[in-house]
TIFIKE-184347 format. One record per residue (C-alpha): residue number from 1; residue in one letter; x negated, y, z. Coordinates in pm, 1 decimal. Last residue first. Layout:
N
<rec><resi>NUM</resi><resn>A</resn><xx>X</xx><yy>Y</yy><zz>Z</zz></rec>
...
REM end
This chain:
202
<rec><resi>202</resi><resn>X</resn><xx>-3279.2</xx><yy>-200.2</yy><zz>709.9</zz></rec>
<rec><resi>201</resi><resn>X</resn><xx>-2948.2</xx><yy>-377.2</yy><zz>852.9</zz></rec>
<rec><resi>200</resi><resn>X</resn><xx>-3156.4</xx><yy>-605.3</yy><zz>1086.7</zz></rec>
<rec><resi>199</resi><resn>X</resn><xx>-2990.6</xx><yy>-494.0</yy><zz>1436.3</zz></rec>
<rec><resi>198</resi><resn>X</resn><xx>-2687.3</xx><yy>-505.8</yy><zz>1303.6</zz></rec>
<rec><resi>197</resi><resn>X</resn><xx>-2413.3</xx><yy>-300.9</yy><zz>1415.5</zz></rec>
<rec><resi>196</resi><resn>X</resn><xx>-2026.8</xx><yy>-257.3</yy><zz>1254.9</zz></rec>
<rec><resi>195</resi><resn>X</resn><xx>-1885.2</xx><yy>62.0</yy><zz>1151.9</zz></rec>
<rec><resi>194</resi><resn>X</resn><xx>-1518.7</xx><yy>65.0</yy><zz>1162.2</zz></rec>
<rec><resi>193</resi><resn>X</resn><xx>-1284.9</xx><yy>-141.2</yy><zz>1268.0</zz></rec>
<rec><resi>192</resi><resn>X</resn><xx>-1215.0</xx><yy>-431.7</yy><zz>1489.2</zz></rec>
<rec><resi>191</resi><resn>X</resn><xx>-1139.2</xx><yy>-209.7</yy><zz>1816.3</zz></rec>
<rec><resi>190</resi><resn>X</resn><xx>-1178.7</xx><yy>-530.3</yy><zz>2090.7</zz></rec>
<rec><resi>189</resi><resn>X</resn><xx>-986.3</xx><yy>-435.2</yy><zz>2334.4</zz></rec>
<rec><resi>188</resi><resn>X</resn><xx>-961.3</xx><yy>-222.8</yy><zz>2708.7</zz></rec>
<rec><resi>187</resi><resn>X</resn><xx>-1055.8</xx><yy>98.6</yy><zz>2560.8</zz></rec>
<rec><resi>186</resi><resn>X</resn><xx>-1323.6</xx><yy>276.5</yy><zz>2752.6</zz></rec>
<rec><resi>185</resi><resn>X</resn><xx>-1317.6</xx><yy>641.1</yy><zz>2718.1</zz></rec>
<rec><resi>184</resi><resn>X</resn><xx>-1264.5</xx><yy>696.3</yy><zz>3153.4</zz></rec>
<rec><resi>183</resi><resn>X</resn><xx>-1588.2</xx><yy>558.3</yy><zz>3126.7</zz></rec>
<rec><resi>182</resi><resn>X</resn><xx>-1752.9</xx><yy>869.2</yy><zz>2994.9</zz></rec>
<rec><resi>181</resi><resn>X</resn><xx>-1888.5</xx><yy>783.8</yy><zz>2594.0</zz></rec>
<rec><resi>180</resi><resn>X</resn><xx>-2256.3</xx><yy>860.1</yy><zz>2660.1</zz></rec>
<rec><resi>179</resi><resn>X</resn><xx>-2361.0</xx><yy>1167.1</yy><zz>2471.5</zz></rec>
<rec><resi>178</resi><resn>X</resn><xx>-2697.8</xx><yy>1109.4</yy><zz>2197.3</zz></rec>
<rec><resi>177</resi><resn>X</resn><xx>-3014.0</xx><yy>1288.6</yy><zz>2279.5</zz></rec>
<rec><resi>176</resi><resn>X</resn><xx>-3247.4</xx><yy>1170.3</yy><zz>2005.2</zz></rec>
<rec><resi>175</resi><resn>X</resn><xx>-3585.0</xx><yy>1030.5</yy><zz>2004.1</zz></rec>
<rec><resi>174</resi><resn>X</resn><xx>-3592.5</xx><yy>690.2</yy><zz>1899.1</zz></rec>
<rec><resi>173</resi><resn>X</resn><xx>-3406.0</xx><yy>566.4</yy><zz>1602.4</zz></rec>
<rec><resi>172</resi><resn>X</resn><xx>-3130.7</xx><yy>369.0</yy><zz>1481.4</zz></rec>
<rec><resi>171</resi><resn>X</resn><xx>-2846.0</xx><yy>324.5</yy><zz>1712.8</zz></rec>
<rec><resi>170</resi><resn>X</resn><xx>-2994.0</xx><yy>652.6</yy><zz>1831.4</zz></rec>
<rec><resi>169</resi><resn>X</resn><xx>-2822.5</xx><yy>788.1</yy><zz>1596.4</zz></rec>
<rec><resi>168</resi><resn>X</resn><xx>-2447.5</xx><yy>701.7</yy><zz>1725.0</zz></rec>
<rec><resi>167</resi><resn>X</resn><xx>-2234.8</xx><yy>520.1</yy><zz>1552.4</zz></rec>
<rec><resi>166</resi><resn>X</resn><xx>-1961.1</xx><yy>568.5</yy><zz>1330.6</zz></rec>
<rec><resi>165</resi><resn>X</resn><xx>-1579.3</xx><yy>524.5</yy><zz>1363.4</zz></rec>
<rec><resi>164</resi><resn>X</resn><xx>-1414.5</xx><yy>599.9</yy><zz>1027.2</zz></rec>
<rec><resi>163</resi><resn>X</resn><xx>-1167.7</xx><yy>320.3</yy><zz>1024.9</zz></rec>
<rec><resi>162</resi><resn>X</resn><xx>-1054.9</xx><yy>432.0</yy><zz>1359.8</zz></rec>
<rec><resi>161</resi><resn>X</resn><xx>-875.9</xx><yy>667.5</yy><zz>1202.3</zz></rec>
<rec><resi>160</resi><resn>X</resn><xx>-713.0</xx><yy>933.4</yy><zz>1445.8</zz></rec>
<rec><resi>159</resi><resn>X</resn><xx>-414.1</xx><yy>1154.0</yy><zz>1356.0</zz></rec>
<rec><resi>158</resi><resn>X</resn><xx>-331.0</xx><yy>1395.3</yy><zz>1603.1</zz></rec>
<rec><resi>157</resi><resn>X</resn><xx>26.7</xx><yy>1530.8</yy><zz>1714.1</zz></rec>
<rec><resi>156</resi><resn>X</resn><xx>110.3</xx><yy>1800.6</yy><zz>1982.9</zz></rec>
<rec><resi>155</resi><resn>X</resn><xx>102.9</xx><yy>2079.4</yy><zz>1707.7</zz></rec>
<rec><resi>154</resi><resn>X</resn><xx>-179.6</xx><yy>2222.9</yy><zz>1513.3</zz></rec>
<rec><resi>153</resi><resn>X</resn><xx>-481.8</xx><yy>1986.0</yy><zz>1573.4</zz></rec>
<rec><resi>152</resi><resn>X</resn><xx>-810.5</xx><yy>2089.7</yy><zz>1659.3</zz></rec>
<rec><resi>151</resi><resn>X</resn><xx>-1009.1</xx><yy>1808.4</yy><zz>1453.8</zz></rec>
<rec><resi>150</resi><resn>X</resn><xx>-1085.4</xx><yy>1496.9</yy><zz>1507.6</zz></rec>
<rec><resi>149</resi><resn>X</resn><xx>-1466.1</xx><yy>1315.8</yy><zz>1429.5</zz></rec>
<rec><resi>148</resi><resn>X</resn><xx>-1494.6</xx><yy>981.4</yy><zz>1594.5</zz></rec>
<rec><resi>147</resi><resn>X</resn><xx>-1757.0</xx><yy>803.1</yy><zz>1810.5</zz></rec>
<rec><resi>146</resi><resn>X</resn><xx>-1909.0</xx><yy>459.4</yy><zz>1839.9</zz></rec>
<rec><resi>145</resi><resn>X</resn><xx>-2030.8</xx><yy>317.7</yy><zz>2182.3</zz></rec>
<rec><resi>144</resi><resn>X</resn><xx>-2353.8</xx><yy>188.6</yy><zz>2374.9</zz></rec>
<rec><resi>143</resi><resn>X</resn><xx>-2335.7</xx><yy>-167.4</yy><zz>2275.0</zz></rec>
<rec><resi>142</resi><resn>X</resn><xx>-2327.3</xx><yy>-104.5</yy><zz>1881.3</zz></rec>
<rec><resi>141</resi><resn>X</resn><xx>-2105.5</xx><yy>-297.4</yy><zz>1709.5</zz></rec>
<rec><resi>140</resi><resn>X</resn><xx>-2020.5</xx><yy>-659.5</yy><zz>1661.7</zz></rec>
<rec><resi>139</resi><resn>X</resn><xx>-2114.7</xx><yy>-797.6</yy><zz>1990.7</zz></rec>
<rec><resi>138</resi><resn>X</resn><xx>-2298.0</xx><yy>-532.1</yy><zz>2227.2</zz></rec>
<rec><resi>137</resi><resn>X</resn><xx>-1947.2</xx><yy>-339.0</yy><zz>2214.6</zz></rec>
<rec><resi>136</resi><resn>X</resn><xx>-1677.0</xx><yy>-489.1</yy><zz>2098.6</zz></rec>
<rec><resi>135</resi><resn>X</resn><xx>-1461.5</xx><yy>-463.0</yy><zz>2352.4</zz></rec>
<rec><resi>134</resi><resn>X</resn><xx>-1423.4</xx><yy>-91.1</yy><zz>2383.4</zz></rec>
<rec><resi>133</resi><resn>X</resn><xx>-1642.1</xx><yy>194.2</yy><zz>2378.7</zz></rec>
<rec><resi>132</resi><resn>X</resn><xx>-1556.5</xx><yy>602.0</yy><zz>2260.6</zz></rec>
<rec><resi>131</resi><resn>X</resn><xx>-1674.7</xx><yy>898.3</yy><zz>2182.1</zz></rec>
<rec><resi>130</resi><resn>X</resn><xx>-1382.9</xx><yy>1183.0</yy><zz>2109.6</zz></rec>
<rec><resi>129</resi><resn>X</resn><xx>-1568.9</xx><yy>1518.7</yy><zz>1990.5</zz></rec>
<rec><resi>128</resi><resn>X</resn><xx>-1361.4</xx><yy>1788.3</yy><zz>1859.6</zz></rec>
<rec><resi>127</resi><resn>X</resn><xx>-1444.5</xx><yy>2060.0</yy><zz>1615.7</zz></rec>
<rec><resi>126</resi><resn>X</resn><xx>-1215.0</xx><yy>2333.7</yy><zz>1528.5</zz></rec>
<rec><resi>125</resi><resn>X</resn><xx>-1502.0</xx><yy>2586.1</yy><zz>1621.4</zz></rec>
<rec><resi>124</resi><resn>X</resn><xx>-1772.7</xx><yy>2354.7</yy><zz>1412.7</zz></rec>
<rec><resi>123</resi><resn>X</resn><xx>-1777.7</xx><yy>2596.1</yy><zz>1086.1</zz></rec>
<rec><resi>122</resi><resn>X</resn><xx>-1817.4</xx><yy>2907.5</yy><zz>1277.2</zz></rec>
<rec><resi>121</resi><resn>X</resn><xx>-2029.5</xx><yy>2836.0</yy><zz>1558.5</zz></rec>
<rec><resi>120</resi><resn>X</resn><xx>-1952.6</xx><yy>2876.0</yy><zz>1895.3</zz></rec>
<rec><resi>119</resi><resn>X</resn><xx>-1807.8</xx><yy>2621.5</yy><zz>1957.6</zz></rec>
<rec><resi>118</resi><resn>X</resn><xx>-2086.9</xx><yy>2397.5</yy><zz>1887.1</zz></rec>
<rec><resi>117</resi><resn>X</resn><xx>-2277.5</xx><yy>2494.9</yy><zz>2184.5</zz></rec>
<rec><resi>116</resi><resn>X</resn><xx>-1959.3</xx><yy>2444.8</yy><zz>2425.5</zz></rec>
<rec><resi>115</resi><resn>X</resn><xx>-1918.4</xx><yy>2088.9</yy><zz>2291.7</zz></rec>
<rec><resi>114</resi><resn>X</resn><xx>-1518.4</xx><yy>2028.8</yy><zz>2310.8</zz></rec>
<rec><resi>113</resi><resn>X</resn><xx>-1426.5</xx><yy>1677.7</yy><zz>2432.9</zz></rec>
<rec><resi>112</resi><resn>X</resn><xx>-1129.0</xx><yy>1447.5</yy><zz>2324.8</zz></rec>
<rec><resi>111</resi><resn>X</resn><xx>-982.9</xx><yy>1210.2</yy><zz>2600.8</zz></rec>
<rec><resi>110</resi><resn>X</resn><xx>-873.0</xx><yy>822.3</yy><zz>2588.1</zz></rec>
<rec><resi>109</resi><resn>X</resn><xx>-536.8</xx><yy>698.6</yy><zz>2631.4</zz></rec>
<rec><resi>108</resi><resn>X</resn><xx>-394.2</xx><yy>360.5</yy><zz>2517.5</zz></rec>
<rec><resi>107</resi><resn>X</resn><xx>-27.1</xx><yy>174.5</yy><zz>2427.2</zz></rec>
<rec><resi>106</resi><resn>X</resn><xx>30.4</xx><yy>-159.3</yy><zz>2353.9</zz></rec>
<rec><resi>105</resi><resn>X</resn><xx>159.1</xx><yy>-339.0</yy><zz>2021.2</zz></rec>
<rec><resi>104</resi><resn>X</resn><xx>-179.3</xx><yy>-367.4</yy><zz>1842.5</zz></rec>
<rec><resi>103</resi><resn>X</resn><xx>-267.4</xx><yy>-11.5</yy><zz>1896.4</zz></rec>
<rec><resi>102</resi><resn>X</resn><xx>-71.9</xx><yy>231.9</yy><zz>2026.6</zz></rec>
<rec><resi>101</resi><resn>X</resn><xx>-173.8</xx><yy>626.3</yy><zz>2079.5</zz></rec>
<rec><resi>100</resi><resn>X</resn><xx>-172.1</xx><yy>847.9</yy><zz>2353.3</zz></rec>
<rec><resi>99</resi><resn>X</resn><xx>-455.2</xx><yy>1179.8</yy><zz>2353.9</zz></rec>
<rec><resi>98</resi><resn>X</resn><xx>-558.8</xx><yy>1377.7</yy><zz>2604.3</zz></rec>
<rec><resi>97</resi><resn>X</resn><xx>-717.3</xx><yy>1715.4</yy><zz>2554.4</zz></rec>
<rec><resi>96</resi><resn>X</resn><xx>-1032.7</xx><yy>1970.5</yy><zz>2586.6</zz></rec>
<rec><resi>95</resi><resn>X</resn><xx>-1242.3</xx><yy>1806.6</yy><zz>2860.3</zz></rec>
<rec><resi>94</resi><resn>X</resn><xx>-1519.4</xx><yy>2031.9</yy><zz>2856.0</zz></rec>
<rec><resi>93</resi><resn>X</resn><xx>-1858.7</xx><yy>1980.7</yy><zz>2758.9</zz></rec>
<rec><resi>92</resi><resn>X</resn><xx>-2199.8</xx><yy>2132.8</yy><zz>2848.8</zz></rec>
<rec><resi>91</resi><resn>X</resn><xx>-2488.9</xx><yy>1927.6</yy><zz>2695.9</zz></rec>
<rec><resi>90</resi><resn>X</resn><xx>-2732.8</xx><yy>1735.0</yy><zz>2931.2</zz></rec>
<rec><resi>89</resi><resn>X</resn><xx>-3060.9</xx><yy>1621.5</yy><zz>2834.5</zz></rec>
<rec><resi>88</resi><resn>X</resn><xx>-3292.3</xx><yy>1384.6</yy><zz>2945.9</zz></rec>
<rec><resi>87</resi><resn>X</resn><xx>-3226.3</xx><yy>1130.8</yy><zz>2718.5</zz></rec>
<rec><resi>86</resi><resn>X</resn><xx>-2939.3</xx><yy>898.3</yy><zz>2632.9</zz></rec>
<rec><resi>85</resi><resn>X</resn><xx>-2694.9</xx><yy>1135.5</yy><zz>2703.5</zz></rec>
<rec><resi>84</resi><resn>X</resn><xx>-2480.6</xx><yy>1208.8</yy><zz>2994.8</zz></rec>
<rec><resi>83</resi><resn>X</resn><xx>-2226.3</xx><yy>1525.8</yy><zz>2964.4</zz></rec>
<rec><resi>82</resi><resn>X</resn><xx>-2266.0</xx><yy>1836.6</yy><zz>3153.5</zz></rec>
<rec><resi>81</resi><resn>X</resn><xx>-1914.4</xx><yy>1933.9</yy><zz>3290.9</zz></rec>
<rec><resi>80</resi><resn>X</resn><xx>-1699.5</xx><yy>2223.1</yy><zz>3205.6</zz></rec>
<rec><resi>79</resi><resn>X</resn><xx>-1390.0</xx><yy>2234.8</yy><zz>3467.2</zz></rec>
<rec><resi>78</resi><resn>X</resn><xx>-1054.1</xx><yy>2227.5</yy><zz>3217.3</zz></rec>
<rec><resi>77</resi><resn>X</resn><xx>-844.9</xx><yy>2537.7</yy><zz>3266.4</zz></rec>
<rec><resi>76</resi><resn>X</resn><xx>-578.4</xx><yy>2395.3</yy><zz>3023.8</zz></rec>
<rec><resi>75</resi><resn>X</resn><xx>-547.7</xx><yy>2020.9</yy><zz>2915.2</zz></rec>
<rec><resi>74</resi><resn>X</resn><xx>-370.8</xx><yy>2018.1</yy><zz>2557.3</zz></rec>
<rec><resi>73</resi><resn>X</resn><xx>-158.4</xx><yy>1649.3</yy><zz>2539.4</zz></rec>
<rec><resi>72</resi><resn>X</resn><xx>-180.9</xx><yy>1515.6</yy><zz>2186.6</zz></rec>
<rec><resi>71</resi><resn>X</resn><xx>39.9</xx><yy>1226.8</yy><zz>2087.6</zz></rec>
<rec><resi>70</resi><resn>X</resn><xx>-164.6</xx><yy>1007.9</yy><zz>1906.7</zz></rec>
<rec><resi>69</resi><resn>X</resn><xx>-42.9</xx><yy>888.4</yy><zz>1501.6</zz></rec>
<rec><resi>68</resi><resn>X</resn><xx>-290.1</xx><yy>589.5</yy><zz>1412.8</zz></rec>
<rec><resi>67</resi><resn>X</resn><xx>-508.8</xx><yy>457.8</yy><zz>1157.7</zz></rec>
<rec><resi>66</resi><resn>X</resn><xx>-612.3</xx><yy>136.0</yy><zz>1279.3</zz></rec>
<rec><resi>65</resi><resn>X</resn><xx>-337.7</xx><yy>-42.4</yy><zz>1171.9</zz></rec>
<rec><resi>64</resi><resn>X</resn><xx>-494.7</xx><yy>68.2</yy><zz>797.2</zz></rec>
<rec><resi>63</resi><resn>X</resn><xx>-698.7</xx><yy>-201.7</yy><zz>819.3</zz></rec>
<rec><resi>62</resi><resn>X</resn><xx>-1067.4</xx><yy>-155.9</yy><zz>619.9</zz></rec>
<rec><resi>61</resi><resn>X</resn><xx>-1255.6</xx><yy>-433.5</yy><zz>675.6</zz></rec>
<rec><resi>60</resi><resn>X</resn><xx>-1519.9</xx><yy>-413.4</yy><zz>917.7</zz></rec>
<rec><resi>59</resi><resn>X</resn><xx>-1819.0</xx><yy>-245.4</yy><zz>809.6</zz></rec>
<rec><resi>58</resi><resn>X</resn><xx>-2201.9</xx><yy>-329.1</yy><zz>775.8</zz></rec>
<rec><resi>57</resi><resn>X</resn><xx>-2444.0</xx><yy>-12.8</yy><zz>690.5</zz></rec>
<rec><resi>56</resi><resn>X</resn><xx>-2578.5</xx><yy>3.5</yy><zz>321.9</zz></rec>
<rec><resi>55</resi><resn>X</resn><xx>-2903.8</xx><yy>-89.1</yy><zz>216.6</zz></rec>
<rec><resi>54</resi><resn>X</resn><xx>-3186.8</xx><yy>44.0</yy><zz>444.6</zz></rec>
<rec><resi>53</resi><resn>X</resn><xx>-3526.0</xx><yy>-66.8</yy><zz>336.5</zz></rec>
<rec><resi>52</resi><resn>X</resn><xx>-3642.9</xx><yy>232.0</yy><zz>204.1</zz></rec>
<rec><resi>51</resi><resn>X</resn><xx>-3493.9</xx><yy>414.5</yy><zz>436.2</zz></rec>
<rec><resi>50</resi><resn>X</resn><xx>-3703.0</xx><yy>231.2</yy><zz>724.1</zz></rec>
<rec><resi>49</resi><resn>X</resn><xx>-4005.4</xx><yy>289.7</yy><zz>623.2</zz></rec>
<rec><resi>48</resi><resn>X</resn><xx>-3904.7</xx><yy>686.1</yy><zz>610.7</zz></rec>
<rec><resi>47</resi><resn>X</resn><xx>-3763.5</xx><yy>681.9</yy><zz>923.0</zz></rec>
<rec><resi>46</resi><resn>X</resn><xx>-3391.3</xx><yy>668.6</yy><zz>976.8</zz></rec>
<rec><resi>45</resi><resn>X</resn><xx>-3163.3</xx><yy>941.0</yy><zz>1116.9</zz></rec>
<rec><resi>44</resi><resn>X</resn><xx>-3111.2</xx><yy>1102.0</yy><zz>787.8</zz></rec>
<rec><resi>43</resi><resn>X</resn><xx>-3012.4</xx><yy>1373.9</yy><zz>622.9</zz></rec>
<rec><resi>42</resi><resn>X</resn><xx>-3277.4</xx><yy>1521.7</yy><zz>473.8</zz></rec>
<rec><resi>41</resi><resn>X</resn><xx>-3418.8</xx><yy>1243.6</yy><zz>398.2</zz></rec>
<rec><resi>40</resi><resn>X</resn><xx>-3135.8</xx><yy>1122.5</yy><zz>250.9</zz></rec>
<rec><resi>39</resi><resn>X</resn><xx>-3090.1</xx><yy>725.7</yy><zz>240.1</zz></rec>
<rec><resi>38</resi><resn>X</resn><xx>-2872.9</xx><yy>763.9</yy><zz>558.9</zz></rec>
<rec><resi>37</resi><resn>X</resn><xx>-2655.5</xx><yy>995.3</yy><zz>418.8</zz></rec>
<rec><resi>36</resi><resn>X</resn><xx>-2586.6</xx><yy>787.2</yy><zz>130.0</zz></rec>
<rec><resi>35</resi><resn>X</resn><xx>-2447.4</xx><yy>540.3</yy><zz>320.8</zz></rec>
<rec><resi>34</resi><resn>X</resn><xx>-2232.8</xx><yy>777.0</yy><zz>529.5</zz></rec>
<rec><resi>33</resi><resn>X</resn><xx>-2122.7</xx><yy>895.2</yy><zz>185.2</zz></rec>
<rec><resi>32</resi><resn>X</resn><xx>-2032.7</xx><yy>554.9</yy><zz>65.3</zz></rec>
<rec><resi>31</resi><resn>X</resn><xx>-1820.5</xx><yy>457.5</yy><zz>374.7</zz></rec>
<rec><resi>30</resi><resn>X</resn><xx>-1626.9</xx><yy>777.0</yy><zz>311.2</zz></rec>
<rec><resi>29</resi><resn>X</resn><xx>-1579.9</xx><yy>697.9</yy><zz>-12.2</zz></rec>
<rec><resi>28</resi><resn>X</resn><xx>-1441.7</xx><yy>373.5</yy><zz>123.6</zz></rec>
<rec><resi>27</resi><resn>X</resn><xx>-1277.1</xx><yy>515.2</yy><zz>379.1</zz></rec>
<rec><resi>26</resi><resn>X</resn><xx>-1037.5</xx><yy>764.0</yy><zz>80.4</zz></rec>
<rec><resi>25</resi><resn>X</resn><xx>-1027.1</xx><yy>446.8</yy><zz>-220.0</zz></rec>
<rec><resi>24</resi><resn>X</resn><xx>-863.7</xx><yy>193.3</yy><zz>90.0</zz></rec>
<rec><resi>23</resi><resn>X</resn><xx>-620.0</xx><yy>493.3</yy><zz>161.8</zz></rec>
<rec><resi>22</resi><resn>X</resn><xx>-549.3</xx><yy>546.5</yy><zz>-184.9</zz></rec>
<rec><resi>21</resi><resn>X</resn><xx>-484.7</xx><yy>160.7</yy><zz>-269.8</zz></rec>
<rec><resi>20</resi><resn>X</resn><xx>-234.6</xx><yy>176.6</yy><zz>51.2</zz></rec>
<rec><resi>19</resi><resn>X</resn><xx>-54.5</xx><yy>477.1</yy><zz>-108.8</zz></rec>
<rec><resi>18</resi><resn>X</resn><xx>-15.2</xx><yy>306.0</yy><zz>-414.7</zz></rec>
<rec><resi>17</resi><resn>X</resn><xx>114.7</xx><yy>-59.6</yy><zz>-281.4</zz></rec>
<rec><resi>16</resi><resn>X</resn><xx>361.6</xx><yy>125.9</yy><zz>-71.2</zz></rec>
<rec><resi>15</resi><resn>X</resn><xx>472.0</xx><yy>316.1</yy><zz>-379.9</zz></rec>
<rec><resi>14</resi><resn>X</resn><xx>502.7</xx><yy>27.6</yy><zz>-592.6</zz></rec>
<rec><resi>13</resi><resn>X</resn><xx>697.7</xx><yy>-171.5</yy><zz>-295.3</zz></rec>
<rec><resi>12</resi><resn>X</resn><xx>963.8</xx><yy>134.8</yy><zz>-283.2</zz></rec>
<rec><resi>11</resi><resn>X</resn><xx>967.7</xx><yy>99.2</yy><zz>-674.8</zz></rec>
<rec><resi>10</resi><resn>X</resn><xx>1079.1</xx><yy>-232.4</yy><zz>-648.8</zz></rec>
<rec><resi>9</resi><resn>X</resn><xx>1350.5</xx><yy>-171.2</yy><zz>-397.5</zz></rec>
<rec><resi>8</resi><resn>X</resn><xx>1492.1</xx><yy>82.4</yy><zz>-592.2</zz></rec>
<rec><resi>7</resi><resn>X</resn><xx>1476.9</xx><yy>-123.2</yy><zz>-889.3</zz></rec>
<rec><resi>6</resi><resn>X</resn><xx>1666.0</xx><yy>-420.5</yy><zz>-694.0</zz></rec>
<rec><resi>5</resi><resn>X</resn><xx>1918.2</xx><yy>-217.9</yy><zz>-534.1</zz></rec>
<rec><resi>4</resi><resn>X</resn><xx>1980.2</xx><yy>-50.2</yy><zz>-874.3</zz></rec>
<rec><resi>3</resi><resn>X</resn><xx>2018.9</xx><yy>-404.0</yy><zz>-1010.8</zz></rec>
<rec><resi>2</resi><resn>X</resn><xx>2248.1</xx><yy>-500.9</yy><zz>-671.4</zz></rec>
<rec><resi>1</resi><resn>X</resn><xx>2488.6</xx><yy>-207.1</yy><zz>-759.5</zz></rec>
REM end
């Protein structure tokens, strides 16, 4: 009994230890193809002095904590509202749902937006927008907030991987109109994970 104990319990820490080196492989190709991204030309934000010099953006080490399960809460006959960018502009959003997750032993809300424009286009129409700012702002990442791509989920459950928060581009360059996370998206900690900001990455 204790030696098939043993090799069950062996083979529970093998699969742990393979599922966690295939979630480390998944945000680091992700990490790779926001690099390469940014040395498109196509692609990218960045001018084209300042591709050439870009090498990679700076991220916190992947932890998997920061991969959470929210509870999704649909909000129905939400008021569309024009949502503050950095320039002049102002999209039409709409408060689409609430999500409640926990993170390092307490619990947190923030809300995920639905861009009228996008909407209506075939390949963004499952597309949800949830920017965000927390305590790390202005220290380790960039002060005005880092967003997150979700997805209309299917039930009342949403994953969301903080490990895959990106910034915004006018972290890099002039001239675009990027949304201001609302207030009510502040999360009261310091949300080590990511894409980091530095000033002198390129």
């Amino acid at each position: 009994m204790s030696k098939l104990l043993n090799t069950i319990l062996i083979l529970l820490l093998f699969s742990s230890f393979t599922f966690a080196q295939t979630y480390i492989e998944e945000i680091k190709t992700y990490q790779e193809e926001l690099n390469s991204e940014y040395k498109d030309k196509d692609e990218s934000p960045l001018s084209r002095k300042d591709r050439v010099k870009f090498k990679g953006h700076s991220f916190f080490n992947i932890d998997e904590n920061y991969k959470v399960e929210a509870s999704f809460e649909r909000i129905n006959n939400a008021v569309p509202f024009k949502m503050e960018t950095s320039s002049t502009s102002t999209p039409t959003y709409e408060k689409y749902g609430k999500i409640t997750f926990t993170l390092k032993g307490k619990q947190y809300q923030l809300y995920v937006y639905q861009s009228h424009r996008l909407r209506k286009m075939e390949q963004y129409k499952d597309y949800l927008f949830l920017p965000f700012t927390d305590k790390t702002n202005s220290k380790s990442t960039y002060g005005a907030g880092r967003y997150i791509e979700v997805s209309i989920p299917k039930g009342n459950k949403m994953i969301v991987d903080f490990n895959k928060a990106y910034n915004p581009y006018c972290a890099y360059a002039e001239g675009y109109a990027c949304p201001i996370p609302p207030p009510e998206n502040y999360l009261d900690t310091e949300v080590e994970a990511g894409i980091m900001y530095k000033s002198k990455e390129y």
